[in-house]
C-alpha positions in Angstrom: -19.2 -22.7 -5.5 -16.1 -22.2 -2.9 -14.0 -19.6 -3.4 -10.8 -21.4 -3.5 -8.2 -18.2 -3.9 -9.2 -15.0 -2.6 -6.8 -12.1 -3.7 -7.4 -8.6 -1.8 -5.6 -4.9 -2.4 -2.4 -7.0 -3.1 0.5 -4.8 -3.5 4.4 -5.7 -4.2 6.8 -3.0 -4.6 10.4 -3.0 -5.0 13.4 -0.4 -3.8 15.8 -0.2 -6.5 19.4 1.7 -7.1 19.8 4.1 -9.8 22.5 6.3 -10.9 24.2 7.3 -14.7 26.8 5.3 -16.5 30.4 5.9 -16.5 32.8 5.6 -13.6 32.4 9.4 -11.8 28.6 8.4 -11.4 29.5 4.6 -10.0 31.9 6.5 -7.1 29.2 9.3 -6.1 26.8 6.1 -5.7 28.8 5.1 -3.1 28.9 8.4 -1.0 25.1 9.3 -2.3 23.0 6.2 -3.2 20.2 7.0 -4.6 16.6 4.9 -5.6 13.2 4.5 -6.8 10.4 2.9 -5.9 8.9 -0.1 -8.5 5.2 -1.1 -8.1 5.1 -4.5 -9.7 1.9 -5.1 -8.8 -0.5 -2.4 -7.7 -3.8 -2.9 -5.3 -5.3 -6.0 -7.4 -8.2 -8.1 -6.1 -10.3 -11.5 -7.7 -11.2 -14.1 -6.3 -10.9 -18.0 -8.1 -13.8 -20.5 -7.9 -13.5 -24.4 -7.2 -12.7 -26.0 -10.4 -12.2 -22.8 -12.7 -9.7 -22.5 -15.2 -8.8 -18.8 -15.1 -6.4 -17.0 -17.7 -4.2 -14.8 -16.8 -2.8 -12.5 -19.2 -0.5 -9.4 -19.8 2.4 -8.2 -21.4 6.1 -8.9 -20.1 6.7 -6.9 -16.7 3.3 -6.7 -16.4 3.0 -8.5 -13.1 1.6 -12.2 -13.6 5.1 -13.6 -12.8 5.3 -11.5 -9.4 1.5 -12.0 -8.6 1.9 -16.3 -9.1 5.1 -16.0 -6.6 3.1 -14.3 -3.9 0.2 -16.8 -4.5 2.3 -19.3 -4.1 4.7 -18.1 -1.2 7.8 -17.6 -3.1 7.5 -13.7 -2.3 5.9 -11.5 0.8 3.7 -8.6 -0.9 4.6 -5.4 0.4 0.4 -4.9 1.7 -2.9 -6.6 1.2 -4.0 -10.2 2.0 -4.8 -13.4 -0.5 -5.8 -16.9 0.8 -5.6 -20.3 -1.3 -7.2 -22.9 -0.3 -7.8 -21.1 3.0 -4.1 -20.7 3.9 -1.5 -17.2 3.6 0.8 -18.4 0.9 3.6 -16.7 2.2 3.6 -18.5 5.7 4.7 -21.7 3.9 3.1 -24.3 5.5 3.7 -27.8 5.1 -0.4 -28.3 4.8 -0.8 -25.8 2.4 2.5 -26.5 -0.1 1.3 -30.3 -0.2 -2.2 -28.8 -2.1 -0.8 -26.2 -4.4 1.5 -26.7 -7.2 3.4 -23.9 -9.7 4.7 -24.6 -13.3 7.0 -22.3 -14.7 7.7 -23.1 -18.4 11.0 -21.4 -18.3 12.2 -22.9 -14.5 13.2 -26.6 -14.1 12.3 -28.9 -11.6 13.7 -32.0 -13.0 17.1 -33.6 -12.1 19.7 -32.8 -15.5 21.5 -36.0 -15.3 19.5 -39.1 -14.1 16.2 -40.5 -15.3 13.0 -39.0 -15.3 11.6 -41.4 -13.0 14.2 -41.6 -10.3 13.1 -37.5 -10.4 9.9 -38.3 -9.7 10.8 -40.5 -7.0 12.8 -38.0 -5.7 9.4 -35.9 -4.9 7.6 -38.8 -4.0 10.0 -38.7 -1.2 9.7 -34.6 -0.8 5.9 -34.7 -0.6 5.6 -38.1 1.8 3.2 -39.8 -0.7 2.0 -43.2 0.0 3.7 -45.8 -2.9 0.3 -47.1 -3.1 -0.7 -43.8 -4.0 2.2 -42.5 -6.0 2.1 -45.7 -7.9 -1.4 -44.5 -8.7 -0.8 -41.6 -10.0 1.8 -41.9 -11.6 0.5 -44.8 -14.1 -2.0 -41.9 -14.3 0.1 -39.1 -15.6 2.2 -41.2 -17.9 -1.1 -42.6 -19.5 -2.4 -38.9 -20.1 0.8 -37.5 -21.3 2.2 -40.8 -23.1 5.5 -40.9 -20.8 6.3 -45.1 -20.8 9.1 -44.6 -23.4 10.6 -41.3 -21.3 10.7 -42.9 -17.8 14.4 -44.1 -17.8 16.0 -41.8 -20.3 18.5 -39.2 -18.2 16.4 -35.6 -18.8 19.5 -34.0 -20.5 18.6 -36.5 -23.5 15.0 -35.4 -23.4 13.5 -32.8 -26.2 12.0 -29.4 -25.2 8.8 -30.9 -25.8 9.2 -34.6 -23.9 11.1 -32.5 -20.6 7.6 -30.0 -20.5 5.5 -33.3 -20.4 7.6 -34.7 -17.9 7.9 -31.6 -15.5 4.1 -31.5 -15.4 3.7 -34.9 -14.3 6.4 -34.2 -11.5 4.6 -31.1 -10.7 0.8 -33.1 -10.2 2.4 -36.2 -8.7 1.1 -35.1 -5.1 -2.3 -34.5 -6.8 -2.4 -30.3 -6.3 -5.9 -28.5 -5.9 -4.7 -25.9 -7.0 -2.3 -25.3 -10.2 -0.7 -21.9 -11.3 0.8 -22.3 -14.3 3.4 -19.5 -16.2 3.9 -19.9 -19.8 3.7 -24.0 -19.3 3.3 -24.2 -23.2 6.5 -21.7 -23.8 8.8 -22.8 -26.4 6.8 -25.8 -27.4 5.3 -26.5 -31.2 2.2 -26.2 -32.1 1.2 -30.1 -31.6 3.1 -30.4 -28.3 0.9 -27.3 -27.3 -2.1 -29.2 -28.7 -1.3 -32.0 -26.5 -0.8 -29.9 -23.4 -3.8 -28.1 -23.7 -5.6 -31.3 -23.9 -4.6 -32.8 -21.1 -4.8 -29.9 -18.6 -8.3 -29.9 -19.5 -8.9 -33.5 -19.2 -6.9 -33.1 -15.9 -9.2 -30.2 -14.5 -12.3 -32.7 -15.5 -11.3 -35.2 -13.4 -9.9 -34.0 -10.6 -11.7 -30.2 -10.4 -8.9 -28.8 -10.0 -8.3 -25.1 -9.9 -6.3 -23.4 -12.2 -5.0 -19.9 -12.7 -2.8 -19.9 -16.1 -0.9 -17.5 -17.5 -0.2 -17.3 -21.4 1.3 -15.3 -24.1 -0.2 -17.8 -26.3 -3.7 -17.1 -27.3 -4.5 -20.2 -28.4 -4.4 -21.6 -24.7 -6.5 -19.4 -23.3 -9.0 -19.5 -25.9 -9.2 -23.3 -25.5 -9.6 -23.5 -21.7 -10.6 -20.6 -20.5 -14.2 -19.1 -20.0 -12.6 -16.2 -17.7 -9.7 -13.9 -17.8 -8.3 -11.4 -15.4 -5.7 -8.9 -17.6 -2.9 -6.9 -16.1 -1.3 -4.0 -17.0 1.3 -2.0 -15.1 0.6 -4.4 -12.0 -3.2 -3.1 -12.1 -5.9 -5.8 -13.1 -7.6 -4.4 -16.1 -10.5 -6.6 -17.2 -11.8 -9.8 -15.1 -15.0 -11.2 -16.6 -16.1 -13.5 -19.8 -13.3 -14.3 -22.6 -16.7 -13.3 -24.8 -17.6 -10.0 -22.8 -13.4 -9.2 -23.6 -14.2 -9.0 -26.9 -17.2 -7.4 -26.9 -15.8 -4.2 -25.1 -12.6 -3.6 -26.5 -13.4 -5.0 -30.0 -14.0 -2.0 -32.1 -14.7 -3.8 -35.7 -15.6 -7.2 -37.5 -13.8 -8.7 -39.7 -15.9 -10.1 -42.9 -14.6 -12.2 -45.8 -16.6 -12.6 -48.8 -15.8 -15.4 -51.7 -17.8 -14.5 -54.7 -18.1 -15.8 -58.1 -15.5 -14.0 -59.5 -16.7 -10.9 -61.2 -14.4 -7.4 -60.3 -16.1 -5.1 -58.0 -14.7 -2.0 -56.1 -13.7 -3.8 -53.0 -12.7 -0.3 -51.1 -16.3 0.8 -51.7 -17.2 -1.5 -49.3 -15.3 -1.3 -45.8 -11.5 -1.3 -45.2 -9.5 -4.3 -47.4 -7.6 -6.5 -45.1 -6.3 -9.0 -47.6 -7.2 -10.8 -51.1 -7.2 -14.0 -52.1 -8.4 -15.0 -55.4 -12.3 -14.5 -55.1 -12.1 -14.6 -51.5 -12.2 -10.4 -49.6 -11.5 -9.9 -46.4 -13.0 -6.4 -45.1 -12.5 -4.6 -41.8 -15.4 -2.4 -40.6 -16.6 -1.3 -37.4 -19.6 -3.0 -35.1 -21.8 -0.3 -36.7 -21.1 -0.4 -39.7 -21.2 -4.6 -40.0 -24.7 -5.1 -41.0 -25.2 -2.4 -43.9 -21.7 -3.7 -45.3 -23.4 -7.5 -44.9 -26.7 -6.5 -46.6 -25.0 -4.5 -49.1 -22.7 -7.2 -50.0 -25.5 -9.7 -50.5 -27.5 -8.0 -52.6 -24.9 -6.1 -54.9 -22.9 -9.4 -55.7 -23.0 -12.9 -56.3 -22.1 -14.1 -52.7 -20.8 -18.0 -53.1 -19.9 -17.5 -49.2 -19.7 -15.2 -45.8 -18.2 -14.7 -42.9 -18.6 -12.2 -39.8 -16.2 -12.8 -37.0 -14.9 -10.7 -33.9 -11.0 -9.9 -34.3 -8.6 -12.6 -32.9 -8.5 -12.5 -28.7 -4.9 -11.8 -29.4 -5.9 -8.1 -31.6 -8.3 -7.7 -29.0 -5.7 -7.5 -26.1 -3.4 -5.5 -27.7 -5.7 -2.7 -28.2 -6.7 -2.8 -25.0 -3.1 -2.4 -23.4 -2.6 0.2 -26.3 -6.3 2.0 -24.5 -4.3 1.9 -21.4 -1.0 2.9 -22.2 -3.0 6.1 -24.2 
């Protein structure tokens, strides 16, 4: 496959005032300034595949927000190179800002007070598409993301819901090969999130797009997302296999156990996570998983079992808990 963004000892750093509260300390700031350096990101390097959907995960300040402006030439780094799609983001040119697109779940795009469509028009006009083509695409996008009834109402009138739906279709009108997305699900319910994840994926069949997403929400990654790079501090922690994730910084299983109803001492067994009725739920570690299993099988009336990894979400937090150690 291509490599489609190629990230190398990217750096950003930031100067930034400091001084103690109270007005004698404001005064001496202006005589003595002093400041301290801020790494926001810190020597990071991957590299994107044609057609991969990439997460991109981390805890807030952690760097994605920085690291998705530099990819996209909102910000210079301070040192180190990348190159999407072949192009320096930060150069800004016309060729490359017509293939790359950035949604930002907290950042509009969308004009407040007229329609939704005369919005889209509006970049129609921005990127220099074709009608023909525009016309296209956009019967497209409002098939996918069930837009017909949205098209005329004024975007102030629009749910939180309708508006994300509506500033994803602006932000693919030009057709983008490449699509970094921050927090594009933020704020949303559970079924508008449903719907969202569904149709990046379908988008990303048809169009092998590549995407680099970033998510607080598990649940995205875990649906489209084979790979993910995780940040911490600005340095790039893990890249490889959602699965291999686990596997690494996974310490136990998690088993539940539904038997037939007879008392039993569940502590004798592995640490008791919950209870429900006849149903257990144990925590043990990887080692300890298939003694507990056998033992459980063969000292009780077992109407059903379970062995699962932790939840991704678990999973990550001990591993920026590892680094912060």
């Amino acid at each position: 496959m291509a490599t489609v963004v190629n990230v190398s000892n990217l750096v950003k750093s930031y100067v930034v005032p400091v001084r103690e509260a109270g007005v004698r300390a404001a005064l001496a700031s202006l005589l003595n300034r002093k400041t301290r350096q801020v790494e926001a990101v810190r020597d990071i390097s991957f590299r994107l595949e044609a057609g991969e959907i990439v997460g991109f995960l981390g805890p807030n300040g952690a760097g994605k927000t920085t690291t998705l402006k530099m990819l996209t030439g909102l910000l210079h780094p301070t040192s180190g190179d990348a190159r999407v799609l072949g192009f320096q983001p930060w150069l800004r040119q016309r060729e490359y800002l017509q293939r790359i697109t950035l949604v930002m779940g907290q950042r509009n795009q969308l004009v407040w007070d007229i329609p939704v469509v005369d919005s889209f028009e509006r970049n129609r006009a921005i990127y220099r598409l074709e009608r023909s083509a525009y016309r296209q695409r956009l019967e497209q996008l409002v098939e996918l993301l069930d837009l017909g009834t949205l098209l005329d109402k004024p975007v102030r009138n629009l749910s939180l819901g309708e508006r994300m739906k509506c500033e994803v279709a602006a932000a693919l009108l030009h057709a983008p090969q490449v699509l970094f997305l921050d927090e594009p699900t933020i704020g949303l319910d559970v079924t508008m999130q449903r719907r969202l994840r569904a149709f990046l994926r379908e988008y990303n069949e048809r169009t092998g797009a590549t995407v680099l997403l970033s998510s607080h929400y598990m649940a995205d990654v875990e649906a489209l997302c084979r790979r993910v790079l995780v940040i911490h501090h600005g340095r790039l922690l893990f890249d490889g296999n959602l699965g291999a994730l686990v596997q690494q910084f996974a310490a136990h299983k998690t088993i539940s156990v539904k038997t037939n109803g007879k008392a039993f001492e569940a502590a004798a067994f592995g640490e008791v996570v919950s209870r429900d009725g006849d149903r257990v739920v144990f925590r043990v570690t990887k080692a300890q998983a298939p003694r507990v299993t056998s033992e459980l099988l063969t000292q009780l009336e077992v109407a059903d079992l379970t062995v699962e990894d932790p939840p991704i979400d678990e999973v990550i937090d001990r591993m920026f808990s590892d680094a912060r150690a």
